[in-house]
DSSP file (Angstrom, degrees, kcal/mol; ACC not computed):
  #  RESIDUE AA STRUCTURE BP1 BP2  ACC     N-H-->O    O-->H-N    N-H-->O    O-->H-N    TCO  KAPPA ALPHA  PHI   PSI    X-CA   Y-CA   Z-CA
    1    1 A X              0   0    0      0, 0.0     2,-0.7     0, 0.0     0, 0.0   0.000 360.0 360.0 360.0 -86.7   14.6   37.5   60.3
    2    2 A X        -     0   0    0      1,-0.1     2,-0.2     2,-0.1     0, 0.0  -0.778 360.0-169.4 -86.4 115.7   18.0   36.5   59.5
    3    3 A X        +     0   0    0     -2,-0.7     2,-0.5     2,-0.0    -1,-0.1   0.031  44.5 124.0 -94.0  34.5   18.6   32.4   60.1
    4    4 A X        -     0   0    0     -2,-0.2    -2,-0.1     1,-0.0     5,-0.0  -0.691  60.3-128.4-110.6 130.8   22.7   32.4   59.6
    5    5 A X     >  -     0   0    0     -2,-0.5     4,-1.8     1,-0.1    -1,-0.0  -0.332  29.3-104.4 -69.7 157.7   24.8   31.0   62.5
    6    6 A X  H  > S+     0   0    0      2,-0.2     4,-2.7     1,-0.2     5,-0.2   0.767 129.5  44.1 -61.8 -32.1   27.8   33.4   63.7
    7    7 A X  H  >>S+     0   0    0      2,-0.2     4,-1.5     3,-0.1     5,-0.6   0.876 108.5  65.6 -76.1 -37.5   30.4   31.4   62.1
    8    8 A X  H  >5S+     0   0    0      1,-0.2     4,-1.7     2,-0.1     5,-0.2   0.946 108.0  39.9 -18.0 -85.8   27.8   31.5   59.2
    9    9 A X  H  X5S+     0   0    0     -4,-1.8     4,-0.6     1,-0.2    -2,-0.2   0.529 117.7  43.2 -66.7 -30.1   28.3   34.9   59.0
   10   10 A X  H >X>S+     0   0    0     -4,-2.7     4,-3.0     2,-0.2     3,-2.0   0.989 109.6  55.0 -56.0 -60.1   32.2   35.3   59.5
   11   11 A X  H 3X5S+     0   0    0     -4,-1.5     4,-0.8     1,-0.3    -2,-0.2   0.875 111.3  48.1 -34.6 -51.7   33.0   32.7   57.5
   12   12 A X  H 3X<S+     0   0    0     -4,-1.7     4,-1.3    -5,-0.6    -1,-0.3   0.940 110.5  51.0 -53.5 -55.1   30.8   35.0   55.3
   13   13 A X  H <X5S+     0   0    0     -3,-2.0     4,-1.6    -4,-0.6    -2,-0.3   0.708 104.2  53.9 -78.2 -16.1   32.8   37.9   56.3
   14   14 A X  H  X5S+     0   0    0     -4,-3.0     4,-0.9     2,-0.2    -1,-0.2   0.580 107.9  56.9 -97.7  -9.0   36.5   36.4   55.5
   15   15 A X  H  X<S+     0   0    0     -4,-0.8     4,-0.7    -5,-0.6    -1,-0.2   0.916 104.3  47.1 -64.5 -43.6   35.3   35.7   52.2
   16   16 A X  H >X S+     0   0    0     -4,-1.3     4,-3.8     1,-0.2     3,-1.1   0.909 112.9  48.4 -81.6 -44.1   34.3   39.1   51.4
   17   17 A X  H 3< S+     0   0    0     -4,-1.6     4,-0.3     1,-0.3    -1,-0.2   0.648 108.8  52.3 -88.1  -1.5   37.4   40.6   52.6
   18   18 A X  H 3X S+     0   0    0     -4,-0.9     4,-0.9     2,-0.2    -1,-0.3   0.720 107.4  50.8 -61.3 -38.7   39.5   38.2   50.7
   19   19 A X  H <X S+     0   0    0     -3,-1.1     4,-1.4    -4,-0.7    -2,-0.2   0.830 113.1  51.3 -60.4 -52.3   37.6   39.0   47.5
   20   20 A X  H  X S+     0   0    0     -4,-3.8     4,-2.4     2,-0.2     5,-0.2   0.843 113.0  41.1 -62.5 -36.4   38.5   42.8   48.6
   21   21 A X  H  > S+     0   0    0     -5,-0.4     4,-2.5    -4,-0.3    -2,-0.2   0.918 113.6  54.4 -70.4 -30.8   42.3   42.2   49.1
   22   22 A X  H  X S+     0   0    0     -4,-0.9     4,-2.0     2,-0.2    -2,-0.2   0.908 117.0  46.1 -98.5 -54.4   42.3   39.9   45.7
   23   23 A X  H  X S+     0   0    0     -4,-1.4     4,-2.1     2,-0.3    -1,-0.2   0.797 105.7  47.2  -5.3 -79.0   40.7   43.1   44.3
   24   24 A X  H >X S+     0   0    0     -4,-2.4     3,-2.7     1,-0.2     4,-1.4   0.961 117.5  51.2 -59.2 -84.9   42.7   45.7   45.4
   25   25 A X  H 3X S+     0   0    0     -4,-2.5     4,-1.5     1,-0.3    -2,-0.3   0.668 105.2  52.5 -16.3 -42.7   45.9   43.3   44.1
   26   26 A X  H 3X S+     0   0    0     -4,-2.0     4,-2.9     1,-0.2    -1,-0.3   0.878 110.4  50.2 -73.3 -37.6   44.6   42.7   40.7
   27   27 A X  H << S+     0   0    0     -3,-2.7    -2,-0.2    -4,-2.1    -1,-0.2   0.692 110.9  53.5 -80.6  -3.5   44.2   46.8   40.3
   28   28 A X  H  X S+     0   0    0     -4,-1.4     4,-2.5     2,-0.2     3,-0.3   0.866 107.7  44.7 -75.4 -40.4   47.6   47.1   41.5
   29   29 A X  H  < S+     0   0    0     -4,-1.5     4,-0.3    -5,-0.4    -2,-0.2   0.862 110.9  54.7 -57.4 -47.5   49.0   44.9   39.2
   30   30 A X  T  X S+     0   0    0     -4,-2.9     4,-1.0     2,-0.2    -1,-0.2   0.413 107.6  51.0 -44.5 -13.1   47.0   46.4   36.5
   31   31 A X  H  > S+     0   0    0     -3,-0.3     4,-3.2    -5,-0.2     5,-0.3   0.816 108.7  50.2-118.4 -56.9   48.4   49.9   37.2
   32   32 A X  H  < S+     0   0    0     -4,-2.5     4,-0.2     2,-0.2    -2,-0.2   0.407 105.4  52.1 -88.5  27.3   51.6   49.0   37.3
   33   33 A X  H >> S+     0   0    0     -4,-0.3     4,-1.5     2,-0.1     3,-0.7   0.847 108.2  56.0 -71.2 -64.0   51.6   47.2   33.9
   34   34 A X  H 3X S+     0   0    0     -4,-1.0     4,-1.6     1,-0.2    -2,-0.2   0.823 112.8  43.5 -39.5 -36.8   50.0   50.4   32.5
   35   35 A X  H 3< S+     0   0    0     -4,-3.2     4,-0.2     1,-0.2    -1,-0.2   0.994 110.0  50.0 -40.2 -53.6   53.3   52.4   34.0
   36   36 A X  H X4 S+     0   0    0     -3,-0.7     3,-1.5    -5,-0.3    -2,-0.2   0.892 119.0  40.0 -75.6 -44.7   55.7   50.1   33.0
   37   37 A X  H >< S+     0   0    0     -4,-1.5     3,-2.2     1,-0.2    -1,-0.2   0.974 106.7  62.5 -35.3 -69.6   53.7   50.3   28.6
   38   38 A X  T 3< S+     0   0    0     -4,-1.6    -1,-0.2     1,-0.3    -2,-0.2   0.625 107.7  44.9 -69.0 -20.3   53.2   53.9   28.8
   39   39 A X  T <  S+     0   0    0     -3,-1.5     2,-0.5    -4,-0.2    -1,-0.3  -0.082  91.2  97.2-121.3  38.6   57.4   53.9   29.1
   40   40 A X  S <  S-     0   0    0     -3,-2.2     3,-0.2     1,-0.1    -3,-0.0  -0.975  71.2-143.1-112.7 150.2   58.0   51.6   26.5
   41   41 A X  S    S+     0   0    0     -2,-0.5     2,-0.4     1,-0.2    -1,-0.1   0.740  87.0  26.1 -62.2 -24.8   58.9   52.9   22.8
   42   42 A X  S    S-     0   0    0     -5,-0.1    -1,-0.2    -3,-0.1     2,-0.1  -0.838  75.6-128.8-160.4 115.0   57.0   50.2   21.4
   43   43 A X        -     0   0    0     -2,-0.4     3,-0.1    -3,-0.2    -6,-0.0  -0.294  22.0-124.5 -64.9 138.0   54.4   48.1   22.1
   44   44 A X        -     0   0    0      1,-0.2     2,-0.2    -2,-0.1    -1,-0.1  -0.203  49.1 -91.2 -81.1 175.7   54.3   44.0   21.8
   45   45 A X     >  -     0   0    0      1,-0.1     4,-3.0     4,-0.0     5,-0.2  -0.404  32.3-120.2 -86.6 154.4   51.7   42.9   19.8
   46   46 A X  H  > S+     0   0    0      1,-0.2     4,-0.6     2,-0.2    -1,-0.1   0.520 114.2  55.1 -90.4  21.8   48.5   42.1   21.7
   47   47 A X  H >> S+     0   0    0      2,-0.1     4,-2.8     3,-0.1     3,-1.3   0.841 105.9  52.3 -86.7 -60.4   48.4   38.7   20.7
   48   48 A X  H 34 S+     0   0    0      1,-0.3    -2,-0.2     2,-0.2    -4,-0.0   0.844 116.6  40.3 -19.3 -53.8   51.8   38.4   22.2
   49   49 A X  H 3< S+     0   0    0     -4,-3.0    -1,-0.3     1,-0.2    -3,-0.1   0.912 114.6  50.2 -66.9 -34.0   50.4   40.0   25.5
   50   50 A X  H << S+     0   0    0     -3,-1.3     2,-0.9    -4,-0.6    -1,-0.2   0.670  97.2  78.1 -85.6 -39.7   47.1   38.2   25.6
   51   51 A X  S  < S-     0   0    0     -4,-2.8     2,-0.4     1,-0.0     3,-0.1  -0.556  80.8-139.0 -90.8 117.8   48.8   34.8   25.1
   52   52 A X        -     0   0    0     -2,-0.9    -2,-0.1     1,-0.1    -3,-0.1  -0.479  39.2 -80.4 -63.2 124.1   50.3   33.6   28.3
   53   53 A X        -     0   0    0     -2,-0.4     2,-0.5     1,-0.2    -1,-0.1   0.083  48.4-121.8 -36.2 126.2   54.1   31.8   27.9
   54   54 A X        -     0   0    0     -3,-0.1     2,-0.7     1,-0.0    -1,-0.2  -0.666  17.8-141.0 -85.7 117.8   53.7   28.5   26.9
   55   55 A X        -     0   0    0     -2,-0.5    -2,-0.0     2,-0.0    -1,-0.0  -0.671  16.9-164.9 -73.0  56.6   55.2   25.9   29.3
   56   56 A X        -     0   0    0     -2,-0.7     2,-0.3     1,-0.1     0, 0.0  -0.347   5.3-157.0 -65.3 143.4   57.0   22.8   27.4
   57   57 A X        -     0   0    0      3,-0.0     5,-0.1     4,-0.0    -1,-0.1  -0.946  19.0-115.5-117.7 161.1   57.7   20.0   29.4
   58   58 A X    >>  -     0   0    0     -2,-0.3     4,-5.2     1,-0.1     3,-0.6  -0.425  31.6-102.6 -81.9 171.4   60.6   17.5   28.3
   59   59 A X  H 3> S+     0   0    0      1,-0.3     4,-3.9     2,-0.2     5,-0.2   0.843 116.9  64.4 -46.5 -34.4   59.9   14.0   27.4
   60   60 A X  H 3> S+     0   0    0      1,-0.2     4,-2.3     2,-0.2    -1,-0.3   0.985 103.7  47.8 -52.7 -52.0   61.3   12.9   31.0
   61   61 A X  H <> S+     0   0    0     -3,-0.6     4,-2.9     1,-0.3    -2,-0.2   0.669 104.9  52.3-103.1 -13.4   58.7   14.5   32.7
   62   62 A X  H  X S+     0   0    0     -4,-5.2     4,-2.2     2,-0.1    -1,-0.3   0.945 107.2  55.3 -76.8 -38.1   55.8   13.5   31.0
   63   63 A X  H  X S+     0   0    0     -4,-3.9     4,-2.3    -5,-0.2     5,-0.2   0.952 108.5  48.2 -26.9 -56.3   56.9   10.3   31.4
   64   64 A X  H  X S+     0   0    0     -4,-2.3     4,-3.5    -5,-0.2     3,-0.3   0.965 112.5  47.3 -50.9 -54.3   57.0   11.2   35.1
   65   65 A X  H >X S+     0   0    0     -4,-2.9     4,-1.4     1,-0.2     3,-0.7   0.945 112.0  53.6 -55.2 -47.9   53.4   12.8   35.2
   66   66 A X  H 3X S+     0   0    0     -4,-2.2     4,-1.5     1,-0.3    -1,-0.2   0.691 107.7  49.8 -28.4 -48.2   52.2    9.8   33.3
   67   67 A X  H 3X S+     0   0    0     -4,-2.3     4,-1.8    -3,-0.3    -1,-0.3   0.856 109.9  46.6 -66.2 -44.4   53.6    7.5   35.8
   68   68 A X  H <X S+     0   0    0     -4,-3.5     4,-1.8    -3,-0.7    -2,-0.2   0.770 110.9  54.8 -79.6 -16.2   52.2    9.0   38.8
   69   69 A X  H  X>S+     0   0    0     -4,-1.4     4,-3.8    -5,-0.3     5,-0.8   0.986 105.9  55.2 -52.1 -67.0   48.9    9.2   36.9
   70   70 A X  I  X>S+     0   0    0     -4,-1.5     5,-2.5     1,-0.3     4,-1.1   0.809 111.4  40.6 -26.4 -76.9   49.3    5.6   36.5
   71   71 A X  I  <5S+     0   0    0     -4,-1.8    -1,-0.3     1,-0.3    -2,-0.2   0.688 116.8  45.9 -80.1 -28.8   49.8    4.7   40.3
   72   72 A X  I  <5S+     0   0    0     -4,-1.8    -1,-0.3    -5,-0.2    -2,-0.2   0.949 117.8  37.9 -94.5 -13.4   47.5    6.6   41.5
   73   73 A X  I  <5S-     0   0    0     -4,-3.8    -2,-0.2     2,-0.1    -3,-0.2   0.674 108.3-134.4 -49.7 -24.4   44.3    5.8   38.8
   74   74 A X  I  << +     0   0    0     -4,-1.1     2,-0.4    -5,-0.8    -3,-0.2   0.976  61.4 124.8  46.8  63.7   46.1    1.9   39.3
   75   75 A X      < -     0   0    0     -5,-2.5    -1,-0.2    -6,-0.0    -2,-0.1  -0.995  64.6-108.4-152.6 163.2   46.1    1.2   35.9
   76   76 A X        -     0   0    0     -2,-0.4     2,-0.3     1,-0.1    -9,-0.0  -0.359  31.9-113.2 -79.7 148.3   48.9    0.2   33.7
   77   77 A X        -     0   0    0      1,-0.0     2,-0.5   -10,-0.0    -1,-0.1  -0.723  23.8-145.4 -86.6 148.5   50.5    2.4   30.9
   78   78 A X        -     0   0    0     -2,-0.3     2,-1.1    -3,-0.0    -1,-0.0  -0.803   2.3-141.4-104.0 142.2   50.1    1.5   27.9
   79   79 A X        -     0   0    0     -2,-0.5     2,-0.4     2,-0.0    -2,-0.0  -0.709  24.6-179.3-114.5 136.4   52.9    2.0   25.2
   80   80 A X        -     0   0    0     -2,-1.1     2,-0.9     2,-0.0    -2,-0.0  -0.885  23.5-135.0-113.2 137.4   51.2    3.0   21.3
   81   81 A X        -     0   0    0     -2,-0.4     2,-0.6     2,-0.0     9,-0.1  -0.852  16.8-130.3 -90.2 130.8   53.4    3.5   18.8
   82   82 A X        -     0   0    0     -2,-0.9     2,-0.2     8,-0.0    -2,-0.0  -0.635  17.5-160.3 -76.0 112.9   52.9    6.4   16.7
   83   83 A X        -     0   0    0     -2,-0.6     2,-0.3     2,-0.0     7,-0.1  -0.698  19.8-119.9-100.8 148.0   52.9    6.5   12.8
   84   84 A X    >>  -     0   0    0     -2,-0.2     3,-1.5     1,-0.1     4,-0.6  -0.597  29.4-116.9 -84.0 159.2   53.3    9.4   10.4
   85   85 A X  G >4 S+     0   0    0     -2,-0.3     3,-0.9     1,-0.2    -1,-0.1   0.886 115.8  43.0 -56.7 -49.8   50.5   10.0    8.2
   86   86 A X  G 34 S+     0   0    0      1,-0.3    -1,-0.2     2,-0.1    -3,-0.0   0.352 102.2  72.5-108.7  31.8   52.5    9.2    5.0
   87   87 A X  G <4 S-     0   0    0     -3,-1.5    -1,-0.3     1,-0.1    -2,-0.2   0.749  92.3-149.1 -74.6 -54.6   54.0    6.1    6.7
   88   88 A X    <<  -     0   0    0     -3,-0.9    -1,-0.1    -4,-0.6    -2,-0.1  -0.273  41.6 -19.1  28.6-155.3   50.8    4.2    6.6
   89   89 A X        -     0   0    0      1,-0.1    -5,-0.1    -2,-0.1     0, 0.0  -0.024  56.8-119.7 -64.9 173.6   49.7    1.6    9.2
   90   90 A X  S    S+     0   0    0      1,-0.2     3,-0.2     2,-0.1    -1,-0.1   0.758 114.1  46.5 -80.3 -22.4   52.0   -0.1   11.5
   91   91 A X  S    S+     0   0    0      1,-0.1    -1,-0.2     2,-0.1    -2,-0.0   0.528  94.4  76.8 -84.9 -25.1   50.9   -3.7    9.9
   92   92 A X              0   0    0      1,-0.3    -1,-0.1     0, 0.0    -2,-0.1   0.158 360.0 360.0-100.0  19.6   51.2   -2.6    6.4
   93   93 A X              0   0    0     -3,-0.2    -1,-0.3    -5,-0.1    -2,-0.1   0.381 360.0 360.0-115.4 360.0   55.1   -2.7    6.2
């Protein structure tokens, strides 16, 4: 009838009840966003809400990711110089 090994079937079972906990958590969270609106005078705008905070990183630490990219692909950075558009080419000065 059923061909699923017992560890099949936990394995099965820790899924589901992860899914349920991740569940229950997400409607909690949701319920107490709605509190916390419902006692504001004025609502942000729903692009505002929708759009998640933007993360800059500074130039140091792209470098960094870059580097570690680097070493663990094993391949060399390369450095491009960048031109503005009403600069022209890089050759043409």
């Amino acid at each position: 009838m059923f061909e699923a090994t017992v560890r099949e079937l936990v394995r099965e079972l820790v899924v589901e009840l992860r899914r349920a906990s991740d569940a229950a958590r997400r409607d909690r969270a949701i319920a107490y966003y709605v509190a916390h609106l419902s006692r504001r005078e004025k609502l942000p705008s729903l692009e505002a809400w929708l759009t998640p905070p933007r993360r800059s990183q500074s130039r140091a630490q792209q470098q960094t990711v870059l580097e570690q990219l680097s070493a663990q692909l094993g391949t060399r950075l390369r450095v491009v110089r960048l031109v503005h558009k009403d600069q022209g080419s890089p050759d043409a000065g």
